[in-house]
N, C-alpha and C positions, 0 to 999 in steps of 0.2 A: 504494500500500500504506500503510494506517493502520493503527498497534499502538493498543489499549486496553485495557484492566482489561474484565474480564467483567462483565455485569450479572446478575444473580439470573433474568433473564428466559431468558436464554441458555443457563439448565442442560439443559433437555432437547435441544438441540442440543449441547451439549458430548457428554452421555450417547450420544447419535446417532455421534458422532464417534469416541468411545472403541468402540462397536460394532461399526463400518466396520473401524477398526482392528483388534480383533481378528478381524473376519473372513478380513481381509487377511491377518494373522498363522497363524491357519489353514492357510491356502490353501498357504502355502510348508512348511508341514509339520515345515521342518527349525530353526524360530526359537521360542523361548518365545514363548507367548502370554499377551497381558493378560488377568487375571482383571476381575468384575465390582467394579468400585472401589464405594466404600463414600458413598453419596450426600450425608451427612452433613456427610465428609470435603472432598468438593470445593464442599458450603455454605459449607461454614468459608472454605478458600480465599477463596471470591469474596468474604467479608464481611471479609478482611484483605487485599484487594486483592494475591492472588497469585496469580492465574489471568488469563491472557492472552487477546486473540486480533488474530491479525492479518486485517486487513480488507481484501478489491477493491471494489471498488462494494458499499460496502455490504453482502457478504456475508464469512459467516466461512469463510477459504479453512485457516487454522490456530491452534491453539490447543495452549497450555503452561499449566504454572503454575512456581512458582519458590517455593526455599525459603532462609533463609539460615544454616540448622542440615540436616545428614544425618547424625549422629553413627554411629548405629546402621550407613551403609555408607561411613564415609569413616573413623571411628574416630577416630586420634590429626590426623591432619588437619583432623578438623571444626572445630580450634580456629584454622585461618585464616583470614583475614578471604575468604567468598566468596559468590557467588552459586551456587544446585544449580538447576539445569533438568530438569524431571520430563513424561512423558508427553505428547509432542508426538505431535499427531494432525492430518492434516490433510484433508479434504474432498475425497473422491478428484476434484471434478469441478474442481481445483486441481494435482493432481498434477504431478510433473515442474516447480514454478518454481523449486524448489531456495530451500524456505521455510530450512531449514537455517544456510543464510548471511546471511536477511535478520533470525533471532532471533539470531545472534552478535553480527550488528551491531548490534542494539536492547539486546542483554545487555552490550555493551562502553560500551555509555554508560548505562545501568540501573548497572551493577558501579559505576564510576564517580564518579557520583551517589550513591551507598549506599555510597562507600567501599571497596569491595572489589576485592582484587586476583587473584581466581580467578572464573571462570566452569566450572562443572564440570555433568558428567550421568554417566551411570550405562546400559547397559544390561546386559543376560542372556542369557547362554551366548557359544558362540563364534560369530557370526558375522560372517563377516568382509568382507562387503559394506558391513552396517553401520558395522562400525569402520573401514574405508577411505573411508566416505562422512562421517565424522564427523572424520577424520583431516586429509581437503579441505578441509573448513570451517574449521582451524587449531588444532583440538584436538590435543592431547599424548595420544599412545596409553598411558595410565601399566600396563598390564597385569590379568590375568584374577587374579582372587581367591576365596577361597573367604571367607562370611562366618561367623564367630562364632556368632551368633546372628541367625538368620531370623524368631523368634516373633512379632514386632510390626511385622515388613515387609509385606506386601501377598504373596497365595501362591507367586505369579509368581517370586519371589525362592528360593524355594524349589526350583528346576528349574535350579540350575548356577551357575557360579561369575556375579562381578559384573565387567561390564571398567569399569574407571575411565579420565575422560578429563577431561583439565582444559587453561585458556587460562588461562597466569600472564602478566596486563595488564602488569606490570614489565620483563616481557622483550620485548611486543612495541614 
């Protein structure tokens, strides 16, 4: 397994990825689904080297981006030093290696590196498969939220409260 920064070449496979996922998301009926993300947006990304992917032979089995601002869903928190992990998508022909714990481990020395002592992510509504699999991975279940203001979230945001989950580096 190789992590690297995405290339500009890589976006219509990213876009592929974010598809599968929401198909996936779909399928289970009972989980917010991703809307179509804003093309632009994840340009941007790759050209500020915040978009990921982690690599088997050469193919892309998972992909994230990272931010080091989420004001708009973390609030009065955003002002500590952290890393925010956004839209992990992976390659269903990948599934099951439990990519999860090998972006922790890449975000524990990412964080690290950049100074920061939070690794956090964000998902919507209740599901609690999710937050028990995110839970395994060493994140802090910090609780379900409702946000303030949704206007300039992505829609998705918009279909139920926010759970927040953070890894404070200091304590482990």
């Amino acid at each position: 397994m190789v992590v690297k920064n995405v290339s500009k070449e890589d976006i219509d496979k990213i876009f592929r990825l974010y598809n599968i996922a929401s198909n996936y998301q779909k399928s289970k009926k009972i989980v917010v689904v991703w809307p179509d993300f804003d093309r632009e947006m994840v340009s941007q990304e790759i050209v500020e080297h915040r978009q990921f992917k982690l690599l088997i032979d050469d193919e892309i089995a998972c992909i994230w981006a990272i931010t080091f601002s989420d004001a708009q869903i973390w609030g009065k928190r955003n002002e500590d030093p952290a890393i925010y992990i956004h839209r992990i998508a992976t390659n269903p022909e990948f599934r099951g290696h439990n990519f999860v714990g090998a972006i922790v481990d890449w975000a524990k020395d990412y964080a690290k590196v950049h100074t920061k002592q939070f690794i956090r992510l964000d998902t919507i509504g209740d599901n609690t498969r999710l937050i028990n699999h995110y839970c395994n991975y060493g994140f802090d279940f910090l609780g379900m939220f409702d946000l303030p203001n949704v206007d300039e979230l992505p829609p998705h945001y918009k279909e139920g409260p926010v759970c927040l989950f953070e890894i404070d580096l200091a304590k482990k």
